[in-house]
C-alpha positions, 0 to 999 in steps of 0.5 A: 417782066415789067409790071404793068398797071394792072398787076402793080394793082393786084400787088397792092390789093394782094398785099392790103388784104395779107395785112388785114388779115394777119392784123384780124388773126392777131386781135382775135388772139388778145384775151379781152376778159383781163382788161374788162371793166378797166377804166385809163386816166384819159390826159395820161393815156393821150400823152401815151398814144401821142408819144408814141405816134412821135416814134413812129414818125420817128422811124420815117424820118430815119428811114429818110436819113439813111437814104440821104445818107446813101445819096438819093437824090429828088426824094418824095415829101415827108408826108409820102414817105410817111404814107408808104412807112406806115403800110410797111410798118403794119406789114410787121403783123404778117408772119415772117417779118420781110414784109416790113421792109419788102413793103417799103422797097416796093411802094417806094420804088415806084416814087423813082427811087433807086431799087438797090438803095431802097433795099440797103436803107429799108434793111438797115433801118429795121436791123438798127431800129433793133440793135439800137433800142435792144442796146440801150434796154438792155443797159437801162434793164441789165443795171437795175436791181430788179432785174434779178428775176431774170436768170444771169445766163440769160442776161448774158446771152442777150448782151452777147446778142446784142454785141453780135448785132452791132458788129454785124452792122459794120459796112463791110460786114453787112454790105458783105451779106447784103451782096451775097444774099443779092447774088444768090437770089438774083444769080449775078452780080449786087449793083454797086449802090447795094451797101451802106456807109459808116455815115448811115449806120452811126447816124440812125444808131444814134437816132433810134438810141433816143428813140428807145427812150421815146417809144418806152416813155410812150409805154410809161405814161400808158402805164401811169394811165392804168396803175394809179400811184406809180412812181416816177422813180420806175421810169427808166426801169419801165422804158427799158422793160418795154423797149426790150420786149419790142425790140425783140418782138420784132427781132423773132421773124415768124411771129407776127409782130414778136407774138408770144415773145414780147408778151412774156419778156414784158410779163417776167419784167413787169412782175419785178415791180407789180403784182402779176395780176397787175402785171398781166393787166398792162400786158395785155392792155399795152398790146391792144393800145399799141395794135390801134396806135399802128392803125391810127398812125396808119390813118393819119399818114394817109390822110395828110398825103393828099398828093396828086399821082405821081407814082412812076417807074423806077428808072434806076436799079 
């Protein structure tokens, strides 16, 4: 059936209103007492936050890649893009994770962009955005002597899921899933635009394999903005420690954004190097800045999107 006016309006208002209240529900979570009465270094705590906007139009400009790679063609401007990522990218805060990249096939797909491409270039570009940045935590984290409070075993496991992950990316493996997900869902054949390519797989790795440093070194001038005297010498242990809780936040699909998860892995890391007091006062800070930097980014992409309607059906699959 095709969507008409009406229900694409429906859909959006549908989707705004999820959103908004799985974001409400995770705010109402964060227990605020812990960060009372905490005053931050305001230059450092600038620095942070514009670092961090820096990665999350990092992620747009490789989401943009990976579909260039795929061979779109007539792309919307920068600025639009930006728009429609950083809506998806709030969708992370809903349950279940596959509003992150639903949001971005849907609200891009009315821009003219192939549907099958749009799916292959959303996918890809959550699961290497994890596998990347996991990748390089885990080496910045696993070498560090102060890892040792965390359990062997469990370093091994995580290497060992890291390694799953990257092989999972290869083309024919991941294009393999992607087409037998299509055809189960959908009940016929994938259309031959739904895989990716080795181009669009190594290019956005090597892309968010930097992009581990700046989203942990956003994390660290946070850090220099609340713990007076921290040494620079915790740099790369500090980016790696938040990296690695990120990544796999993000990778466990029914918390809303890694809820739980990437609270405690940062809390067992932090505590290597901090007091635990310390350490659950960062943890606590770290998710209530992040959470406003997500609607700042939010803000700021639909601002700079001043563009005349141009939204019209995709006339490709």
């Amino acid at each position: 059936m095709k969507m008409t006016g009406f229900h694409r309006t429906l859909l959006n208002f549908l989707l705004i209103a999820l959103i908004v209240a799985s974001f409400a529900l995770y705010l109402s979570d964060i227990d605020y007492s812990r960060i009372k009465g905490i005053e931050p270094s305001w230059p450092w705590l600038t620095a942070a936050s514009l670092i961090a906007l820096a990665f999350r139009y990092m992620g747009v400009f490789v989401w943009r890649r990976i579909l260039l790679d795929l061979g779109a063609k007539e792309m919307p401007r920068f600025r639009t893009l930006s728009s429609i990522y950083a809506k998806a990218w709030m969708g992370r805060y809903v349950p279940g994770k596959i509003t992150w990249i639903a949001a971005k096939i849907y609200l891009a797909s009315s821009l003219g962009i192939s549907k099958s491409r749009l799916a292959v270039a959303s996918t890809l570009e959550a699961v290497v955005q994890i596998v990347a940045i996991t990748t390089v935590s885990l080496l910045l984290v696993g070498l560090d002597v102060r890892t040792r409070v965390v359990l062997p075993e469990v370093k091994i496991l995580l290497v060992l899921l890291a390694g799953i992950m990257i092989v999972l990316l290869h083309p024919r493996i991941f294009n393999g899933i992607l087409q037998f997900t299509y055809r189960t869902l959908a009940r016929k054949a994938a259309h031959p635009e739904l895989q990716s390519n080795k181009k669009a797989v190594y290019s956005s790795f090597i892309l968010y394999s930097i992009g581990a440093f700046v989203s942990g070194a956003s994390y660290f001038f946070l850090t220099l903005s609340l713990v007076e005297g921290t040494s620079w010498e915790l740099f790369f242990y500090i980016v790696g420690a938040y990296s690695l809780a990120g990544a796999l936040g993000m990778a466990v699909p029914l918390l809303p954004s890694g809820l739980g998860v990437r609270d405690g892995v940062q809390l067992v890391l932090l505590s290597a190097v901090f007091p635990k007091e310390i350490s659950l006062i960062l943890v606590v800070y770290s998710r209530l800045w992040s959470s406003l930097i997500d609607v700042l980014f939010y803000v700021i992409a639909n601002m700079l999107d001043r563009r005349p309607n141009q939204a019209r059906p995709s006339t490709q699959p």
